[in-house]
MIDO-623000 format. One line per field, with one value per residue (C-alpha): x, y, z. Coordinates in nm, 4 decimals, always signed. Each point is the difference from the previous one (the first is absolute). Layout:
px <- [X,...]
py <- [Y,...]
pz <- [Z,...]
//
This chain:
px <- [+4.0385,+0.2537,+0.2335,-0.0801,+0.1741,-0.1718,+0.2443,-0.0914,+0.2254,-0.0541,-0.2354,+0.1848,-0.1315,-0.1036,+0.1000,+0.3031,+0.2239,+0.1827,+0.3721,+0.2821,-0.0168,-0.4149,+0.1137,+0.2877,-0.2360,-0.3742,-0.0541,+0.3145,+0.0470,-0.3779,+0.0702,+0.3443,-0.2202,-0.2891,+0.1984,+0.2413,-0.3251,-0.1297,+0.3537,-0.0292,-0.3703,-0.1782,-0.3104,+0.0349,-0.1840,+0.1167,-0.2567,+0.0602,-0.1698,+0.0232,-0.0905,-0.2435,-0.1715,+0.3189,-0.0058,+0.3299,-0.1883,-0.2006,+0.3187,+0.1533,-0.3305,+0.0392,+0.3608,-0.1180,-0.2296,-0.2368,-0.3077,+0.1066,-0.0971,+0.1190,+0.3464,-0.0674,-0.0759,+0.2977,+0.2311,-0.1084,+0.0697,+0.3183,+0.0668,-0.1518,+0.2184,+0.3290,-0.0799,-0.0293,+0.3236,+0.1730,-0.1749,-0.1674,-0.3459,-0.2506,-0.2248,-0.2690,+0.0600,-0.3464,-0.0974,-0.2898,-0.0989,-0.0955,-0.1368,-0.2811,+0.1134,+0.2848,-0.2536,-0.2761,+0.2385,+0.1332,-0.3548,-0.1650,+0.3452,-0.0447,-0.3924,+0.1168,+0.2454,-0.2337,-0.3028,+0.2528,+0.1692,+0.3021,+0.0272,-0.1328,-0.0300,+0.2102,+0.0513,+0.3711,+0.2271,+0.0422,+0.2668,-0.2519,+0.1206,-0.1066,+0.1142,-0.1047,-0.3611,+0.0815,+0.0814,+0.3516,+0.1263,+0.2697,+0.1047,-0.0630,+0.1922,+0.3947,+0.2250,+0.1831,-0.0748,-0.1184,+0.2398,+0.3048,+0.0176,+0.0575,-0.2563,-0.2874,-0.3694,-0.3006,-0.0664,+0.2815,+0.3519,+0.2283,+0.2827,-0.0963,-0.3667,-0.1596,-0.3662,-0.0438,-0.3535,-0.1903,+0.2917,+0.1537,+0.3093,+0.2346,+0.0190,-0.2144,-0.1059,-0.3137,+0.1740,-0.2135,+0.0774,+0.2266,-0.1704,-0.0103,-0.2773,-0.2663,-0.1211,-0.3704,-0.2317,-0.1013,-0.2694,+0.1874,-0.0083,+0.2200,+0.1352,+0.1324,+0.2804,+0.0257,-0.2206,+0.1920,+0.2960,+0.0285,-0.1107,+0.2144,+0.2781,-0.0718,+0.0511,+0.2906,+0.1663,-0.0811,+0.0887,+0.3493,+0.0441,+0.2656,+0.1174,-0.0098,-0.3753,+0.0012,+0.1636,-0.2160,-0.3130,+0.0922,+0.1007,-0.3386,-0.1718,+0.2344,-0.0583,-0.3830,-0.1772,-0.1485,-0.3676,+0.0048,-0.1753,-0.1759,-0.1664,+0.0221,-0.1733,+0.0728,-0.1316,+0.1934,+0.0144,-0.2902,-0.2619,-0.0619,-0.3069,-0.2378,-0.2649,+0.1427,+0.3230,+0.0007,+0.2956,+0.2423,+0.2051,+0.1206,+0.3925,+0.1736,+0.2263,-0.2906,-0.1690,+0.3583,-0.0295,-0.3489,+0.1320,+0.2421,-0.3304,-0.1877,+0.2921,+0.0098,-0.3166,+0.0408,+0.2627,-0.2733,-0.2771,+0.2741,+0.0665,-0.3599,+0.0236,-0.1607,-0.0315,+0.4306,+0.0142,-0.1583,+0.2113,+0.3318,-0.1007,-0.1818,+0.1549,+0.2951,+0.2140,+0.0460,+0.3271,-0.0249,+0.3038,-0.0373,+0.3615,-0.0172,+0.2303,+0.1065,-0.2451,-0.2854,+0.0371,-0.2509,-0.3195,+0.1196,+0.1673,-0.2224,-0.3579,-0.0577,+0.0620,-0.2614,-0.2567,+0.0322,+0.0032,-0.2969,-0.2026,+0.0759,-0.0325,+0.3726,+0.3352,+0.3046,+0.2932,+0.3086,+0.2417,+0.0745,+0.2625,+0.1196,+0.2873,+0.1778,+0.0616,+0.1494,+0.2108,+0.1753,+0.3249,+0.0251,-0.3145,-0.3941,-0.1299,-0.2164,-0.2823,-0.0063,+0.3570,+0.0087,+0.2423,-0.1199,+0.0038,-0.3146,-0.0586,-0.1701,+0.2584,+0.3224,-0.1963,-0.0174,+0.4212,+0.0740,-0.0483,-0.2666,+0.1665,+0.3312,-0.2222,-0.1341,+0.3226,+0.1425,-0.2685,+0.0059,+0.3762,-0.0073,-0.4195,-0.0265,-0.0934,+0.0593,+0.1609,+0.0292,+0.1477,+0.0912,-0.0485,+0.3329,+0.0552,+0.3257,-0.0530,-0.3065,+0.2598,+0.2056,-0.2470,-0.0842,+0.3309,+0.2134,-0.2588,-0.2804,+0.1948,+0.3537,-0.0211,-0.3720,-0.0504,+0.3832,-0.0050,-0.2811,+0.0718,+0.3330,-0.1851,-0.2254,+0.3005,+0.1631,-0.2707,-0.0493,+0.2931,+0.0818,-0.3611,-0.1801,-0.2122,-0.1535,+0.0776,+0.2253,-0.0752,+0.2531,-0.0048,-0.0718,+0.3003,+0.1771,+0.0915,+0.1316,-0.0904,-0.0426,-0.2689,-0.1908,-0.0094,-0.1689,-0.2600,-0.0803,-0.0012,-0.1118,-0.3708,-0.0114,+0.2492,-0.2390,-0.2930,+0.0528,+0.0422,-0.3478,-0.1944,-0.2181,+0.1494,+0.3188,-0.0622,+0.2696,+0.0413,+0.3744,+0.0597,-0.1496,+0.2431,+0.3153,-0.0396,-0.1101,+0.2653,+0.2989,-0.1374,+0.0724,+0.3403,+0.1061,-0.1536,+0.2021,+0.2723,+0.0487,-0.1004,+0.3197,+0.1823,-0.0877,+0.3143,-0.1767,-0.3950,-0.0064,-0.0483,-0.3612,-0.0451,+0.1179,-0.2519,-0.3387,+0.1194,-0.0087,-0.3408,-0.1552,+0.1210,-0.0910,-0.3694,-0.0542,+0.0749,-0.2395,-0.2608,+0.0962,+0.0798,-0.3429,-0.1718,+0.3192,-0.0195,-0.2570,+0.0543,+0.3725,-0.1286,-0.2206,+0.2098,+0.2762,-0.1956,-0.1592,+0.3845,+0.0224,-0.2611,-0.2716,-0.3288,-0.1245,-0.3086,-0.2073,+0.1848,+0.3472,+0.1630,-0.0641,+0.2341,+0.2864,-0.0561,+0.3316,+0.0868,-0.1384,+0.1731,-0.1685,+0.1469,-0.0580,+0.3414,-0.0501,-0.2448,+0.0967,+0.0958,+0.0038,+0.3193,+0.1457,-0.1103,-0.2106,+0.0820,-0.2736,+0.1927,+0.2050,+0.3010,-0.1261,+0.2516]
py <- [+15.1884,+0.0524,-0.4031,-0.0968,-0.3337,-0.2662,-0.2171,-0.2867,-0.2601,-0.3811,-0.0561,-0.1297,-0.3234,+0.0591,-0.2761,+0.1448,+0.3274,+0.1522,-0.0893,+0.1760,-0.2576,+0.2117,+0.3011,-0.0220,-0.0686,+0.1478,+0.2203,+0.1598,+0.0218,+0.1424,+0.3112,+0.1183,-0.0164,+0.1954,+0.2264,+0.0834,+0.0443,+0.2884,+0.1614,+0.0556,+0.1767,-0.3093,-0.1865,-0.3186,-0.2374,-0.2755,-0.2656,-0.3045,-0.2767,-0.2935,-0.3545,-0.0507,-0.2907,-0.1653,-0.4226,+0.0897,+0.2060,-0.3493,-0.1441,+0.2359,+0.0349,-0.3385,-0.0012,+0.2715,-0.1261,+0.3297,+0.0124,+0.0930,+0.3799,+0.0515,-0.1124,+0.2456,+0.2612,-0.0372,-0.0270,+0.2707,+0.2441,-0.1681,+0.0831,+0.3349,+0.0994,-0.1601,+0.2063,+0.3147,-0.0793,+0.0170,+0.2772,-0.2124,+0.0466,+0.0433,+0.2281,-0.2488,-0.2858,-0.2374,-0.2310,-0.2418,-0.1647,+0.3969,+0.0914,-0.1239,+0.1753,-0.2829,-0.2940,+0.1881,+0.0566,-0.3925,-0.1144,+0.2747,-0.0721,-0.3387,-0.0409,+0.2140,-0.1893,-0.3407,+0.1553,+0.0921,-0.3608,+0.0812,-0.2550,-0.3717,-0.3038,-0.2913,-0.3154,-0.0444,-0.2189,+0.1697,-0.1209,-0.1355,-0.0991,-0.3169,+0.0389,+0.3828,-0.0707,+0.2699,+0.1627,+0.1679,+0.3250,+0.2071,+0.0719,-0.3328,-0.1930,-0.0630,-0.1609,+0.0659,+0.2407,-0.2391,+0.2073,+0.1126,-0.2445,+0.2496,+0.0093,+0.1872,-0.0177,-0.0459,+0.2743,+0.1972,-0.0793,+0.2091,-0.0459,-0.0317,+0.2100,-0.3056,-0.1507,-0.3104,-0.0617,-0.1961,-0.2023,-0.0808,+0.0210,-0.2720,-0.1452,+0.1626,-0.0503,+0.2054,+0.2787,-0.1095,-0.3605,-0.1070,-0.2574,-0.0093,+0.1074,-0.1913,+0.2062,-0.0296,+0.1375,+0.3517,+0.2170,+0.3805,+0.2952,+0.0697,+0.3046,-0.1305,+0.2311,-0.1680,+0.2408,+0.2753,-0.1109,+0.2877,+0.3097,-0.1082,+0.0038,+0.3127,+0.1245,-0.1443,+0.0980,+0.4150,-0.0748,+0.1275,-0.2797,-0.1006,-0.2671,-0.3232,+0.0582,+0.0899,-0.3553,-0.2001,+0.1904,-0.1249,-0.3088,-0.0557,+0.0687,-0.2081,-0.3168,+0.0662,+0.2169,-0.2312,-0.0158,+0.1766,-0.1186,+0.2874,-0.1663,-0.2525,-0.2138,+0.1481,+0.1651,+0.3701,+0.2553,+0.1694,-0.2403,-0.0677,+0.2623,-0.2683,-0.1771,-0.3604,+0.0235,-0.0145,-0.0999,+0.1555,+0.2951,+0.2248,-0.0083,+0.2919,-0.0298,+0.0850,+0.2573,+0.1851,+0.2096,+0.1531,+0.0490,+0.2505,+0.1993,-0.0446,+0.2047,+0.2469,+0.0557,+0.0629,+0.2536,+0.1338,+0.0071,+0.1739,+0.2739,+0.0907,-0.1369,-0.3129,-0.0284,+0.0190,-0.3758,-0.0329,+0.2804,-0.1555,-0.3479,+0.0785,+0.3294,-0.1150,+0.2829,-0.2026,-0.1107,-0.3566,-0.1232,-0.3162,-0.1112,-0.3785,-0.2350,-0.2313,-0.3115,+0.2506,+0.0198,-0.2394,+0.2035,+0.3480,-0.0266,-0.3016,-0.1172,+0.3810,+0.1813,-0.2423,+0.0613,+0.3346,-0.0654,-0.1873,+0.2639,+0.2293,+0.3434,-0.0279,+0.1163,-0.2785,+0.0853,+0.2186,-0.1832,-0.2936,+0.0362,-0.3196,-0.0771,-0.2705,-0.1982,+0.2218,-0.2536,+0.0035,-0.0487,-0.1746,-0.2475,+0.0487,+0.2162,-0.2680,+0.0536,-0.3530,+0.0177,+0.2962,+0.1284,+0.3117,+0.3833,+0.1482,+0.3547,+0.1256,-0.0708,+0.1030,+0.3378,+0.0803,-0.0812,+0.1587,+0.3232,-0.0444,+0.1814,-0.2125,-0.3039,+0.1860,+0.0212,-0.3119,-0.2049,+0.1749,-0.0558,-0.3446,-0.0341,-0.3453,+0.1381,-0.2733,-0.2259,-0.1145,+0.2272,-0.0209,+0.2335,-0.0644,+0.2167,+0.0472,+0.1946,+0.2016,+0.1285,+0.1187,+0.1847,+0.1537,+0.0884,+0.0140,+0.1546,+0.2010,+0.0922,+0.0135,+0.1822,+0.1424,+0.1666,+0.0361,+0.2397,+0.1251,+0.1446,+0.1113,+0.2158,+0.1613,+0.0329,+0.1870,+0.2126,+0.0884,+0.1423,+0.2009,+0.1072,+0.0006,-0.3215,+0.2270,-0.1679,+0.2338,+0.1909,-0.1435,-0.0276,-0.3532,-0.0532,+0.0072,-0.3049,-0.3275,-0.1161,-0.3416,+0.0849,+0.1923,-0.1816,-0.2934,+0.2515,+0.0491,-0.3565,-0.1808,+0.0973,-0.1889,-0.2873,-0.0884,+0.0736,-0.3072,-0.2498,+0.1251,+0.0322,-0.3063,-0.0752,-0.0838,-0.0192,-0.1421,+0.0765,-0.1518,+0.2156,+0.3171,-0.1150,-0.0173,+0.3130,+0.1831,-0.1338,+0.0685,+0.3555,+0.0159,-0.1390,+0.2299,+0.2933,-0.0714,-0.0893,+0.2803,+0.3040,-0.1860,+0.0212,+0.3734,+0.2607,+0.2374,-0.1204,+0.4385,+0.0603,+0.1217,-0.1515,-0.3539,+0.0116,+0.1488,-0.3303,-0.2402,+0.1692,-0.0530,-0.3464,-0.0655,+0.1331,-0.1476,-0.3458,+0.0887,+0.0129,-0.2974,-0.2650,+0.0577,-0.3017,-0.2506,+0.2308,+0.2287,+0.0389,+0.1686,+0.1343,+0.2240,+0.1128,+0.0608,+0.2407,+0.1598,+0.0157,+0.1869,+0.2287,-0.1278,-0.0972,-0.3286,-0.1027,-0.3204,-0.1863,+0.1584,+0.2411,+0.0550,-0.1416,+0.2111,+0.1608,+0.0349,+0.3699,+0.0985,-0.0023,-0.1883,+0.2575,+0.3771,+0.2228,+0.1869,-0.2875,-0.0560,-0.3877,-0.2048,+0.1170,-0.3721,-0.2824,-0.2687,-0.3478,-0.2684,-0.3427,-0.1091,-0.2595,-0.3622,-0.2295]
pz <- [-10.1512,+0.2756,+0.0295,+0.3509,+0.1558,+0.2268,+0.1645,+0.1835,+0.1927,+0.0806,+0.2791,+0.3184,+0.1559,+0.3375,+0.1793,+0.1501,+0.0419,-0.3126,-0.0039,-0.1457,-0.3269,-0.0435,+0.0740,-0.2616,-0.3222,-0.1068,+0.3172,-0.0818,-0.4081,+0.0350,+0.2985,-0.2007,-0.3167,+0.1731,+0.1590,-0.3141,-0.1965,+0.2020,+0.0116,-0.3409,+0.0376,-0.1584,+0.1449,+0.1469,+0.2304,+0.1829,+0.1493,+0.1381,+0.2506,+0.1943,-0.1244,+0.2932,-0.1779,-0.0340,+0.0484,+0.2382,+0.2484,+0.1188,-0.0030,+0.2466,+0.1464,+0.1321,+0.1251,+0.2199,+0.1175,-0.1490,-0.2572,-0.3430,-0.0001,+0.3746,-0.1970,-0.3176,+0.2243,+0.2142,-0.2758,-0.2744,+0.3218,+0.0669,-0.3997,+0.0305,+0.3224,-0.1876,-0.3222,+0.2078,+0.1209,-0.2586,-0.1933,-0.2701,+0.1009,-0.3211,-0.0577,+0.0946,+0.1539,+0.0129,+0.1804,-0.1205,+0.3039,+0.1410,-0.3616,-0.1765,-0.2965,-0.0789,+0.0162,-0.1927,-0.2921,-0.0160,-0.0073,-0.2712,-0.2058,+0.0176,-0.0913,-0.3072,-0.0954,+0.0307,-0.2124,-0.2792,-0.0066,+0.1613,+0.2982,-0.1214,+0.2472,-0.0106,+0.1615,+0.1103,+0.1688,+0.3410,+0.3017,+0.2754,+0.3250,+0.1287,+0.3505,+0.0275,-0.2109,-0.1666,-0.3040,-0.0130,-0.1825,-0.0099,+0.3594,+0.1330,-0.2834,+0.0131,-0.2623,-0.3176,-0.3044,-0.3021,-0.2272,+0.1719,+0.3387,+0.2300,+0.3601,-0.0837,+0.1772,-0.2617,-0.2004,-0.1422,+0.0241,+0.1603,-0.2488,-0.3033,+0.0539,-0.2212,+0.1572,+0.1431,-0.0012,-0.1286,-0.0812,+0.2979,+0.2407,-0.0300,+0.3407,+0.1316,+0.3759,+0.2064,+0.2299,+0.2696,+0.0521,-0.2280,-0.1809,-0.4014,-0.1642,-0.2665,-0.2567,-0.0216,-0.2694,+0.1220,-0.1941,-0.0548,-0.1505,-0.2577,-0.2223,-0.3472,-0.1058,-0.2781,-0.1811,+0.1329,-0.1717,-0.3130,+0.1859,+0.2743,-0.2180,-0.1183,+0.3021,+0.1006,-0.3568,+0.1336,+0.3170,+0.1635,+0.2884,+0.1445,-0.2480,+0.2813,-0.0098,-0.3427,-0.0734,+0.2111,-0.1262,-0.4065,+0.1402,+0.1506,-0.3417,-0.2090,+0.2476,-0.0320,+0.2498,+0.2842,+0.1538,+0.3067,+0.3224,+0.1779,+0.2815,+0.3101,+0.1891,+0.3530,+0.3200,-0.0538,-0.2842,-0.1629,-0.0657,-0.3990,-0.0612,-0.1858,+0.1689,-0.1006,+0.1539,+0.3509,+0.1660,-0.2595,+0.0045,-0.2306,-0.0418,+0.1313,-0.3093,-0.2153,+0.1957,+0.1057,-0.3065,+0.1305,+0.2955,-0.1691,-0.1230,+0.3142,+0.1689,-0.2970,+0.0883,+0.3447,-0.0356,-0.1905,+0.2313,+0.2512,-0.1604,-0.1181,-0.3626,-0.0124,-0.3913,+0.0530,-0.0444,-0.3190,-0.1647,+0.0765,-0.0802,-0.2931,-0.2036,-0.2399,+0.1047,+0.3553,+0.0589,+0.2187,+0.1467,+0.2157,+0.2475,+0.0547,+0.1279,-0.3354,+0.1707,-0.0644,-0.3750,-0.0805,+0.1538,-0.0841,-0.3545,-0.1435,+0.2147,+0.1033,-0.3358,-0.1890,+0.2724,-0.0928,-0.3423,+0.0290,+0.2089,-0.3164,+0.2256,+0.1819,-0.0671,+0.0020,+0.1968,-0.1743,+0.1935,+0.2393,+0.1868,+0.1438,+0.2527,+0.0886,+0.3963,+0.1889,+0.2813,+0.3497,+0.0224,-0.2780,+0.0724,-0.0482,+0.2408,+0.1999,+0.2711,+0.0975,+0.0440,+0.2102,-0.3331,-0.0384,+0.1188,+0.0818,-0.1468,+0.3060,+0.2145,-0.2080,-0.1131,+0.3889,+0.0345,-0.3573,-0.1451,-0.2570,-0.2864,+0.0208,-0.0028,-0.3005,-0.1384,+0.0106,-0.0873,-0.2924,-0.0829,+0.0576,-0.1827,-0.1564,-0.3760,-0.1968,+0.2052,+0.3572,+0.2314,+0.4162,+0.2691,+0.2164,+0.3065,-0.0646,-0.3289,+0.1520,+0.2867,-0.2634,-0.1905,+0.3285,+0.1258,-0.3041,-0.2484,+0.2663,+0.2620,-0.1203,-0.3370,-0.0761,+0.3622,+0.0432,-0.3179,+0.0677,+0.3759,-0.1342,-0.2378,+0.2814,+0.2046,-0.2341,-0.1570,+0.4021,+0.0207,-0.3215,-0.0640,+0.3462,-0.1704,-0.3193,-0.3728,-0.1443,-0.3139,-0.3080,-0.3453,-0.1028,-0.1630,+0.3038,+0.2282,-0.1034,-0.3685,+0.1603,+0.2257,-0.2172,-0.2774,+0.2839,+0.0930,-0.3099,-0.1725,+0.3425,-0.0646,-0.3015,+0.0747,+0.2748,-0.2237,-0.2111,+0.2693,+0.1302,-0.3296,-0.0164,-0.3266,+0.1793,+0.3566,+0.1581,+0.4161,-0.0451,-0.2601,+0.1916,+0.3025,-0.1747,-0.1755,+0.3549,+0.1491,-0.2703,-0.0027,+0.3888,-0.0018,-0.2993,+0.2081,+0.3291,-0.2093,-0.1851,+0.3509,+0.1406,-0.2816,-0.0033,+0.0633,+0.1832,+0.1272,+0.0911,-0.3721,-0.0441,-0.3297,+0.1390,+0.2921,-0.2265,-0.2752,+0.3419,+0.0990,-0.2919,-0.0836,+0.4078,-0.0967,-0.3310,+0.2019,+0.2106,-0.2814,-0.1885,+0.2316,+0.1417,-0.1280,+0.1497,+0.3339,+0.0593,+0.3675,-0.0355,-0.3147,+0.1741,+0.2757,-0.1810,-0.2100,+0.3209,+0.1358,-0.3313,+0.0560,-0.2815,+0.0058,+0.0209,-0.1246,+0.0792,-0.2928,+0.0529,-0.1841,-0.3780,-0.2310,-0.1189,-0.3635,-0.2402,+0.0634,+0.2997,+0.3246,+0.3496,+0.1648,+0.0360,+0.1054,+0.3202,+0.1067,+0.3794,+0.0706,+0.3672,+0.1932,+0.0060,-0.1719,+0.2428,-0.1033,-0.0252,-0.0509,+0.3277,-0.0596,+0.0856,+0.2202]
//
């Protein structure tokens, strides 16, 4: 059976607009992926949703003075727009508050995992409010990680990606009003991981991760895998499906991961193959590749894996592919703050693809990284504007005048060795940074834009730019660029191969194969070369 790929990226709160710190992580790693994929003729999906249920939605909800899915809805179009913006749109993008299909599959999930002893009940310390009379969770708890001290609210920490519940925040204080919580006996449901411990192990042993997650995934089993809480007493989420439990909602943080198949499935139902989601979930030869931000490595490398495990019917992922903060100016981008720069706005200033670009040459892998505005003008004027579409209108310029704009017919031997030999190797240079395997958007960058600086260095170097040989080697390194930086920039991408007279498809341009030229001699070209990136002040 054919390898197909499912890729699937953390789901956004929606609680507020998608900054450049979102757009530089999941939403990106999983378009490049999807769009490499499909370059190379293979199948592969990418789904993703919003976390509509989300116990930061009320939060908002409440600062603006909104109800709670007013907020989602607002939001997950804000996201949508943003992600249109700057071309990283999935295939489907769902949305559960407008699709029954995302709360049916939580609930039938869950009841199957509580007949087959999955999810227990427990009694457990919980962080009550006295002034609020409530109970608090995650959003509306403040204070310090109990393992590493650093701020983190009171689930997961941001740092170190380790859970905080049921044990507690140290210091903790109620977002709301400030006061410090009790903890109060509070009945929950619970999934014991515990039991998962060998065949999760077995799965990290096969698994090629990104060693971070890989770490804190072995880590987790040698401390002793914890009991999980899976539900809240609150007023928002998806009510827990059993008739002796009103009142409590199911975590988002549990039900995330069938939120991933609810969307498979509608990608499914929208192209007329509703069995779809069942096929990629289920068949072995499925290739699953989850992006995450590092703070998400609890649910998708540990909690969601067992639930699969324990449903006994699903595929576990193939990879997680984690990220680190990605900062501003050197700080953490902050809402609050007003630290931050909003992707809707800067995509409507900036050209997408240099965006694009420099997020991924600056992409916080496997450590923190900053977006400074300095360095993003220079990969716009020094690297976009100065060398890729200087070279390249030089080339159209002088193919326009030596051979009224048609690609000369020359032996392939002819033209600079330099530039050859980078339209040949490029295709698989860049091939290795994009194989999931590897992945690395840095590593994609820097080897796109070497390639470009060798090819304008070496067509000024050149004694005569009139030789035909010299101007075909150009062309074709020109069009193979066109093909393989693609994923990183598929806007130029594809009008630099229309420019070039080829044919672009809905997924680009096919990738180049060893041997075989992009271009065909005597193929007529654009008379001059129309730039896309303009130098910013």
């Amino acid at each position: 059976m054919t390898q197909r790929f499912l890729i699937t990226c953390a789901p956004p709160n929606p609680n507020g607009d998608l900054h450049l710190g979102h757009l530089s992580g999941p939403f990106f790693g999983a378009d490049v992926l999807r769009r490499y994929l499909r370059a190379r003729g293979r199948q592969a999906v990418y789904v993703a949703y919003t976390d509509d249920h989300s116990i930061y939605v009320p939060r908002r909800a409440n600062e603006l003075g909104l109800t709670a899915r007013e907020t989602a809805a607002r939001y997950t179009r804000r996201i949508e727009q943003t992600l249109a913006l700057a071309d990283m749109l999935p295939d489907h993008y769902s949305h559960p508050h407008r699709d029954s299909r995302h709360d049916r599959f939580v609930r039938n999930h869950f009841l199957e995992l509580w007949k087959n002893g999955t999810i227990a009940e427990q009694e457990l310390p919980t962080p009550y409010c006295p002034s609020c009379q409530v109970f608090r969770y995650e959003a509306y708890l403040r204070g310090r990680c109990r393992f590493c001290g650093v701020p983190s609210d009171g689930t997961y920490c941001e740092d170190c990606g380790l859970p905080q519940d049921p044990g507690g925040l140290h210091d903790a204080r109620c977002v709301a009003c400030g006061t410090a919580p009790e903890y109060r006996p509070s009945r929950r449901l619970v999934v014991p991981l515990s039991a998962f411990a060998d065949r999760l192990t077995a799965v990290f042993v096969a698994s090629p991760w990104r060693q971070r997650v890989l770490d804190y995934v072995t880590g987790l089993v040698e401390q002793g895998l914890p009991d999980v809480p899976i539900s809240r007493e609150a007023d928002y989420g998806l009510p827990v499906p059993l008739a002796d439990w009103s009142g409590h909602v199911l975590d988002t943080w549990f039900s995330g991961i069938f939120g991933y198949l609810a969307a498979t499935a509608g990608y499914g139902a929208a192209i007329g193959e509703p069995g779809l989601w069942r096929e990629l979930w289920q068949e072995p030869e499925t290739v699953i590749v989850h992006f995450i931000g590092f703070d998400c490595s609890f649910s998708h490398a540990v909690l969601w894996p067992a639930l699969l495990l324990a449903l006994g019917e699903y595929q576990t992922p193939t990879h997680v592919i984690s990220n680190e903060f990605y900062n501003l100016e050197g700080e953490k981008f902050s809402t609050s703050r007003g630290h931050a720069i909003w992707g809707s706005e800067f995509l409507r200033e900036a050209a997408p693809d240099a965006v694009r670009l420099h997020l991924a040459r600056t992409n916080p892998e496997y450590e923190k990284s900053d977006f400074r505005s300095a360095e993003f003008d220079r990969t716009v004027n020094d690297v976009l504007v100065g060398t890729l579409e200087s070279w390249a209108a030089a080339v159209f310029d002088e193919l326009a005048a030596q051979a009224d704009s048609v690609i000369p017919a020359v032996e392939s031997t002819q033209g600079s060795p330099t530039v050859r030999a980078l339209a040949e190797d490029l295709p698989d240079r860049l091939a290795r940074e994009f194989e999931p395997d590897t992945f690395s958007l840095r590593g994609a960058a820097g080897t796109l834009v070497e390639a470009v600086g060798a090819a304008a260095g070496e067509w000024g170097a050149a004694p005569s730019h009139a030789e035909p040989g010299e101007l075909a080697a150009h062309l074709e390194l020109l069009a193979t660029l066109a093909a393989v930086a693609a994923p990183l920039m598929p806007g130029w991408s594809a009008h630099t191969a229309r420019q070039l007279g080829l044919r672009v498809g809905l997924d680009g341009l096919a990738w180049p194969r060893p041997g075989l030229p992009v271009l065909v001699p005597g193929q007529r070209v654009a008379p001059r070369f129309q730039r896309l990136f303009q130098a910013r002040q």
